[in-house]
C-alpha positions in Angstrom: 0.0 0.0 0.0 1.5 3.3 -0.9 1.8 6.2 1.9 -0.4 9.2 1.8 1.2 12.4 0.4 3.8 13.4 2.3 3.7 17.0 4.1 3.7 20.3 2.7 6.9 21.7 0.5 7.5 25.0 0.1 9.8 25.9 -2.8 11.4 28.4 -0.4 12.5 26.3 2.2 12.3 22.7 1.1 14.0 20.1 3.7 15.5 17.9 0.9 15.1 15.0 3.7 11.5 15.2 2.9 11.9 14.2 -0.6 12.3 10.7 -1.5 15.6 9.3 -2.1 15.8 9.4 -5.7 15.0 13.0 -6.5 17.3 14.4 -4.0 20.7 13.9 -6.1 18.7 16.6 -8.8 18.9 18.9 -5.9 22.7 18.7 -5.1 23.8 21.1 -7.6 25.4 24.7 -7.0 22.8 26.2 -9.2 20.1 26.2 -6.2 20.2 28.6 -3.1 21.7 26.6 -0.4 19.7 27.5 3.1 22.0 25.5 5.3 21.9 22.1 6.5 19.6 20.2 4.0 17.1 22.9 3.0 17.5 24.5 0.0 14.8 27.3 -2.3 14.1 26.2 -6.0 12.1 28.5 -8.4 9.0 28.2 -9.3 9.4 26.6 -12.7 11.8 24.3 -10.7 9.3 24.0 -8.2 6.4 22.9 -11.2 8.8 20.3 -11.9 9.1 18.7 -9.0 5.5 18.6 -8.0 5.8 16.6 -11.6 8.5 14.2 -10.1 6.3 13.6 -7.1 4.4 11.6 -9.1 1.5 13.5 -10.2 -1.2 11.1 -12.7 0.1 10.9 -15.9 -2.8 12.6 -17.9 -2.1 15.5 -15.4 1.6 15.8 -16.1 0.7 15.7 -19.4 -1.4 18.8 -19.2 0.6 20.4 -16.8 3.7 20.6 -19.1 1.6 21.7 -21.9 -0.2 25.0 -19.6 3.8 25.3 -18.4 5.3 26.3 -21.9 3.6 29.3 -21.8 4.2 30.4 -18.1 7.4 32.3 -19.1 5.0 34.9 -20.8 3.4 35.3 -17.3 6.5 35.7 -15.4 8.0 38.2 -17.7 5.3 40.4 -16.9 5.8 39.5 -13.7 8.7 40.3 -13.4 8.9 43.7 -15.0 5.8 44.3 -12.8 5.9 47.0 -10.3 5.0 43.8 -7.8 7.7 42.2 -8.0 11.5 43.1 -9.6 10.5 46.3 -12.2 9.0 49.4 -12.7 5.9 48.8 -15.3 2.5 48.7 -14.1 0.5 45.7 -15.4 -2.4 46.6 -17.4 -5.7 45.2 -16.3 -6.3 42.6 -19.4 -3.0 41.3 -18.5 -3.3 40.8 -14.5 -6.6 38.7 -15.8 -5.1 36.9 -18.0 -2.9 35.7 -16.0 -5.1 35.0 -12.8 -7.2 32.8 -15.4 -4.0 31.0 -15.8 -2.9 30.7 -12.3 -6.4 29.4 -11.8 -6.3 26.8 -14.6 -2.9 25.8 -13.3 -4.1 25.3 -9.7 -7.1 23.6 -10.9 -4.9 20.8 -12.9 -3.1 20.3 -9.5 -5.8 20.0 -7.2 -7.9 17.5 -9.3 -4.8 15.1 -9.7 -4.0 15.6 -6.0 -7.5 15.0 -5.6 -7.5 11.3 -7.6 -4.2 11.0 -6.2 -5.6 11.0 -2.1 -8.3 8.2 -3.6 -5.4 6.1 -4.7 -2.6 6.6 -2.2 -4.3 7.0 1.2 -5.3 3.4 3.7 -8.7 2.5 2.6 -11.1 0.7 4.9 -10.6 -3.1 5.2 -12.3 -5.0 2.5 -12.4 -7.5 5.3 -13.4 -7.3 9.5 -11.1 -9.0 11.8 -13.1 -12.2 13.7 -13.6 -10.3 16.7 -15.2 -7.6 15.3 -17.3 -9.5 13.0 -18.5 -11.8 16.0 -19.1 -8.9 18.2 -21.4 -6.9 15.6 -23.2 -10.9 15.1 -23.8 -10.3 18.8 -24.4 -6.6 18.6 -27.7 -7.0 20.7 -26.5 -9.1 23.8 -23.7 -6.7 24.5 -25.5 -3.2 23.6 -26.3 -0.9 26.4 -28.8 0.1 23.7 -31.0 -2.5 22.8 -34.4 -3.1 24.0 
C-alpha cells in the first residue's frame, strides 16, 4: 500500500530530507540557493517540476507541461511588474489573464491531488477481523442500547 502524500513543500524552504531518495541527487547542484543544513529554495518553474517528479497522474503531467510552456510569458510580466523586480504597471487585461492561468494551473493540480488521495491513502478493510465480526453478530446481547 503506498503512503499518503507526504507533508507540505514550500519551494522556499524545502528540507530535501522530505523528498524521496531518488529526486534528491537533482537537488545537489550549485545552481540552487543553499539555506544551510539540507534545506534548499528552487524557483518556481523548478518547483512545477518537481511537483511533476512527485508523481503526479500521468494525464495530469501531461497537461501540466503543456499549460507550463507558456508560463514564461506570465513571469515576464511579472517580473517587470511594479509587484515584483520592475517598474511597469500591469495593465488590467494582463493581470486577468494571467489569474485565469494561475487558476487553470491550480485547478490541474488540485484535481490530480484529488485522484491521487483516492489512490494513495489506507482504505477501509475489504475484510473485519473475527472479533469484530462476531461482536457486531452479537451486537444486541452486549449493547447498552438494545431493548
Amino acid at each position: 500500500m503506498a503512503a499518503c502524500p507526504p507533508q507540505p513543500l514550500f519551494t522556499g524552504h524545502i528540507d530535501l530530507l522530505l523528498l524521496p531518495e531518488n529526486l534528491r541527487a537533482n537537488y545537489d547542484e550549485p545552481i540552487k540557493t543553499k539555506l544551510g543544513g539540507d534545506k534548499i529554495q528552487i524557483g518556481l518553474m523548478e518547483g512545477y517540476k518537481l511537483l511533476i517528479n512527485l508523481g503526479l497522474p500521468k494525464n495530469a503531467v501531461e497537461e501540466l507541461s503543456k499549460k507550463l510552456k507558456s508560463l514564461n510569458n506570465y513571469l515576464m510580466i511579472r517580473n517587470y511588474s511594479i509587484l515584483a523586480h520592475g517598474f511597469i504597471p500591469v495593465e488590467r487585461v494582463k493581470a486577468d489573464e494571467f489569474y485565469q492561468y494561475a487558476v487553470e494551473i491550480t485547478q490541474i493540480i488540485e484535481r490530480a491531488e484529488k485522484l491521487r488521495s483516492y489512490v494513495d491513502c489506507p482504505q477501509f478493510p475489504s475484510s473485519l477481523p473475527e472479533k469484530l465480526y462476531a461482536d457486531i453478530e452479537n451486537w444486541d446481547s452486549i449493547s447498552s442500547f438494545s431493548k
